[in-house]
C-alpha positions as CSV (number, residue, x, y, z in Angstrom):
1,X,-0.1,-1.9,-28.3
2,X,-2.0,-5.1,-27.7
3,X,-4.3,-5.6,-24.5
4,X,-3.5,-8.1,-22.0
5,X,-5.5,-9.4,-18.9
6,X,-5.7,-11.9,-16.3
7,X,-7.9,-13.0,-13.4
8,X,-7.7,-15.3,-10.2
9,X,-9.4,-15.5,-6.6
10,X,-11.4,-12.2,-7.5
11,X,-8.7,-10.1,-8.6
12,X,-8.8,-8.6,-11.9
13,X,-6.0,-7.1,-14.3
14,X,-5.6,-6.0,-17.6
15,X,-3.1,-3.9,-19.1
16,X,-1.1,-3.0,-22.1
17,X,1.8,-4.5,-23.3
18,X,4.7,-5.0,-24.0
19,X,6.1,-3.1,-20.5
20,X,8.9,-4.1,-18.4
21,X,8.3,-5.7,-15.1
22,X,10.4,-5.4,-12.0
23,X,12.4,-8.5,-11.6
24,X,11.4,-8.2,-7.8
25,X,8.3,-7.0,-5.9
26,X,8.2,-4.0,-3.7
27,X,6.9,-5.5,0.3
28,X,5.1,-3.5,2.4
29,X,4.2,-4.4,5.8
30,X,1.5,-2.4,7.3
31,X,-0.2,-1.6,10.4
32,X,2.8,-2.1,12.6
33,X,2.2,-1.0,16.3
34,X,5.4,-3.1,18.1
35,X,8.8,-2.0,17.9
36,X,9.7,-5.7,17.9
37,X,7.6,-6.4,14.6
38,X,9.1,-3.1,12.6
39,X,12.5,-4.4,13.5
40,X,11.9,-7.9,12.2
41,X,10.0,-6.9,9.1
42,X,12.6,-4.7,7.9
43,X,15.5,-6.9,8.8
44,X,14.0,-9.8,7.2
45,X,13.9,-7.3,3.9
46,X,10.6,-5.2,4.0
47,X,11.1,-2.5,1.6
48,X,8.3,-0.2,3.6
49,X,7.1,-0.4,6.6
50,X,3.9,1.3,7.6
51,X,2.3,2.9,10.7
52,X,-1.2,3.8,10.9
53,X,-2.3,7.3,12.0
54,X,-6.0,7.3,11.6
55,X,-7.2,7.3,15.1
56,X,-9.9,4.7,14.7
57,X,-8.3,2.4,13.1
58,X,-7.3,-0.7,16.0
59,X,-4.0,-0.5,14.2
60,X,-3.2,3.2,15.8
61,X,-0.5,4.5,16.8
62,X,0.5,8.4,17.7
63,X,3.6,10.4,16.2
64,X,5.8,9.9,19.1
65,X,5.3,6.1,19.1
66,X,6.3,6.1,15.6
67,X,9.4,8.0,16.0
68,X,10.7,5.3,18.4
69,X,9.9,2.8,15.3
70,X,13.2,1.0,14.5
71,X,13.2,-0.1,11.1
72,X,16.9,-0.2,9.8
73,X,16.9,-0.2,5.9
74,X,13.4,0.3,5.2
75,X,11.3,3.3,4.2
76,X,8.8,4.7,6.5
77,X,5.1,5.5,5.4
78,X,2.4,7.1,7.5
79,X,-1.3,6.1,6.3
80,X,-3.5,9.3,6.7
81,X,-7.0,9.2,6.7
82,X,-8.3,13.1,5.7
83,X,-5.8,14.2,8.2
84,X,-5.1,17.9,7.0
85,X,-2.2,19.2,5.3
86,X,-0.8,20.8,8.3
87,X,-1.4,17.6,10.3
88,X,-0.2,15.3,8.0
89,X,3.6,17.6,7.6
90,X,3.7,17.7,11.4
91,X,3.1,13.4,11.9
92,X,5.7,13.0,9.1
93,X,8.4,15.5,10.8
94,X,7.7,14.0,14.4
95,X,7.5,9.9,13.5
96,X,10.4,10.4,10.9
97,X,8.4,9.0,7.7
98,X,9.4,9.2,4.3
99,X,6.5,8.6,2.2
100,X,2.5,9.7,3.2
101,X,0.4,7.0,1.9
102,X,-3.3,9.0,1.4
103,X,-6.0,6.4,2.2
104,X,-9.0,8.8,2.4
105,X,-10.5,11.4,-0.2
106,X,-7.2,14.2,-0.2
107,X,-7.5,16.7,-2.5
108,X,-4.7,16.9,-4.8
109,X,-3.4,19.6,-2.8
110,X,-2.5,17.5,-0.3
111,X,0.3,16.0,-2.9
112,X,1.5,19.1,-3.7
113,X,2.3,20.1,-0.3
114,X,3.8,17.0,0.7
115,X,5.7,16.7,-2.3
116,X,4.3,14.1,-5.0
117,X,7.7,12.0,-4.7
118,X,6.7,11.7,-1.0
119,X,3.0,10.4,-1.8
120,X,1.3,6.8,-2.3
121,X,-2.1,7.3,-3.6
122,X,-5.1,4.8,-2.7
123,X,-7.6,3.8,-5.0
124,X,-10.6,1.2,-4.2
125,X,-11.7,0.1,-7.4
126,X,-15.0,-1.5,-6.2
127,X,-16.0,2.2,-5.2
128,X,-16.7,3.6,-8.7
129,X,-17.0,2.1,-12.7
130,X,-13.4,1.9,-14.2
131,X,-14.2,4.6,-16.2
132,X,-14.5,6.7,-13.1
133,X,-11.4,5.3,-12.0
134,X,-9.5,6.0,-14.8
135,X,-10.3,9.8,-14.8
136,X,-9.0,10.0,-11.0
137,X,-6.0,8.3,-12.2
138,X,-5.5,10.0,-14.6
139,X,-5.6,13.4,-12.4
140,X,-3.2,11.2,-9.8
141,X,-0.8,10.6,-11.9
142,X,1.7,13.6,-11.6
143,X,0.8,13.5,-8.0
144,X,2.3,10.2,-6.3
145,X,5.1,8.1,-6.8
146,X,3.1,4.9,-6.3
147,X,-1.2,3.8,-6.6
148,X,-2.1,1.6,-4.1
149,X,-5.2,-0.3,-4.4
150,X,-7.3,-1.8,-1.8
151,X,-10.5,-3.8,-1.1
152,X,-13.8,-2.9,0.3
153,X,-15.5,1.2,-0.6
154,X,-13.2,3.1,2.0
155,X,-10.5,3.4,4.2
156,X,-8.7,-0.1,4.7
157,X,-8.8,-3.9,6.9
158,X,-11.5,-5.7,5.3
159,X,-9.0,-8.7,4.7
160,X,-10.3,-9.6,1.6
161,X,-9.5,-10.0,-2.0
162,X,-10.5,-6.7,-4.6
163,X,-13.7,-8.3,-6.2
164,X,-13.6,-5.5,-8.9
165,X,-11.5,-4.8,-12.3
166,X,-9.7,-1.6,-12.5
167,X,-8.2,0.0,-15.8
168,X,-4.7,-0.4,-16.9
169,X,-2.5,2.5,-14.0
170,X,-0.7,5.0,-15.5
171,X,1.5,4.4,-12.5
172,X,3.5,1.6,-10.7
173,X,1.2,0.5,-8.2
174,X,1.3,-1.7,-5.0
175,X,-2.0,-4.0,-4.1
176,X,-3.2,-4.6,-1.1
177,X,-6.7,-6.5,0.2
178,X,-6.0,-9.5,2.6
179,X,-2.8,-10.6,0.7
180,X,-1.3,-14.0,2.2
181,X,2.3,-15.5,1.0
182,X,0.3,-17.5,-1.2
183,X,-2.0,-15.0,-2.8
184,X,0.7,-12.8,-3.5
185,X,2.5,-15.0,-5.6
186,X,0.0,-15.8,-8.0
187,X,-0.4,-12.1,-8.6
188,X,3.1,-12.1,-9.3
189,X,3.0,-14.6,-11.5
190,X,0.1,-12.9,-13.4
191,X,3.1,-10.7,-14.7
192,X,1.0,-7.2,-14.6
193,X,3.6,-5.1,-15.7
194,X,2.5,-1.9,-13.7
195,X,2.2,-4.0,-10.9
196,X,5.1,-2.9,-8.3
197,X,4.3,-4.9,-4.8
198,X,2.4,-5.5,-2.1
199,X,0.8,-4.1,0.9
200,X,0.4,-7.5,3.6
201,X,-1.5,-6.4,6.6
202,X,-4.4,-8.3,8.4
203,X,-3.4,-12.3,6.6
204,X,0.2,-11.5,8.9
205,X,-1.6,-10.9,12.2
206,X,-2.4,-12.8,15.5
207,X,-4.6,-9.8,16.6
208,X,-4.7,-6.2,15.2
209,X,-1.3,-4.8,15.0
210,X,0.2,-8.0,16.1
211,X,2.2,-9.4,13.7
212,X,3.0,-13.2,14.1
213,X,6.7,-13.5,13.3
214,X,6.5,-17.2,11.2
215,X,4.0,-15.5,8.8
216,X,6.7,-12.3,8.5
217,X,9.4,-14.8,7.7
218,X,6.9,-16.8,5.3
219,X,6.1,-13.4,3.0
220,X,9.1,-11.5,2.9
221,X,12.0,-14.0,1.9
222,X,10.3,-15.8,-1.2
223,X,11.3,-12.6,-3.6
C-alpha cells in the first residue's frame, strides 16, 4: 500500500492507504463535573461522555457523583490515572461507566481484567520516538477498543495541539490536545483513515469542569 501523510497547526499524520473512513466522527466530551453539562452534551449528540477520576486532576469527581451523571444516549467513560485493577472495577460498577479510558502507564493487565472491549488506550506521542510508539501499539492493539492520543508527556489538560508525529495506529483512535470546533475540523478534513473522533475538553470550558453551553452547541452539531 502507498503512504499517505498530512500536517497542520502542529499535528502530524501519516498513514497507509487506501482505508475506509467513518463518514462521521466519534465526540467525546471530557472532564464533565455538572449534571447540567452531561445532560446537554449528550442530548446535543455526544457519543461519550467522560468523567475524571484522578483525584488531582481540577476536573474530579468521586464514584457516587458520577452515578447521578445523566447522560441519556451516550456512553460513559471513566479516565483512570494508575488507579488499580480493583479500584478501577469498583468506580466503573458504582458511577455506571461503560468504557475505562487508561490515561497513565497500566499494565496490559489492567485490559484484560476490564475487558479490552471496555478499554480506550492513551498514548502521548511527544513522550517517546515513533519507533517506541509503535512497539507499545503494537502490544495495545488486542487490548482496547479505541487509542486515544493526547498532548504534553503525561496525564492530560495542557490545552494544546500534539507537536509530535506518531506512526500509522493499528487501531481506530480518538485525538485529543486542546481541540476547538475549528481545529477539529481541519483534522477531519485531513481524511486520516484510522482516525475515529475527538476528545474536546479544556477549548469548551469557562473554568475547569465548567463547560460553557454556546461552545457545546458549537462542536457537537457540525458532524
Amino acid at each position: 500500500m502507498a503512504a499517505g501523510g498530512h500536517r497542520f497547526n502542529g499535528f502530524s499524520f501519516f498513514w497507509l492507504s487506501p482505508m475506509p473512513s467513518l463518514s462521521k466522527p466519534i465526540v467525546k466530551i471530557c472532564g464533565l463535573t455538572r449534571p447540567q453539562d452531561a445532560t446537554l452534551a449528550a442530548i446535543l449528540g455526544a457519543d461519550f461522555c467522560g468523567f475524571v477520576f484522578h483525584p488531582d486532576s481540577p476536573r474530579a469527581i468521586g464514584a457516587s457523583q458520577g452515578r447521578i451523571m445523566p447522560t441519556p444516549g451516550a456512553q460513559r467513560v471513566g479516565v483512570f490515572v494508575n488507579h488499580s485493577i480493583a479500584e478501577t472495577q469498583a468506580i466503573m460498577e458504582e458511577a455506571a461507566l461503560d468504557l475505562a479510558q487508561l490515561h497513565g502507564n497500566q499494565a496490559p493487565e489492567v485490559a484484560l481484567a476490564l475487558g479490552p472491549e471496555r478499554v480506550i488506550k492513551v498514548f502521548w506521542p511527544e513522550r517517546q520516538p515513533p519507533d517506541e510508539l509503535a512497539q507499545q501499539m503494537d502490544l495495545w492493539k488486542g487490548l482496547a477498543v479505541y487509542f486515544l492520543f493526547d498532548s504534553g508527556k503525561e496525564g492530560g489538560g495542557s490545552g494544546r495541539p500534539i507537536n509530535a508525529t506518531w506512526p500509522v495506529s493499528p487501531k481506530p483512535y480518538l485525538l485529543a490536545g486542546g481541540l476547538d470546533p475549528d481545529s477539529a475540523r481541519a483534522a477531519w478534513l485531513s481524511a486520516d483513515p484510522m482516525l475515529a473522533g475527538f476528545d474536546f475538553n479544556s477549548a469548551l470550558e469557562e473554568g475547569p469542569g465548567i463547560k460553557d453551553p454556546d461552545l457545546l452547541r458549537a462542536v457537537l452539531p457540525w458532524r
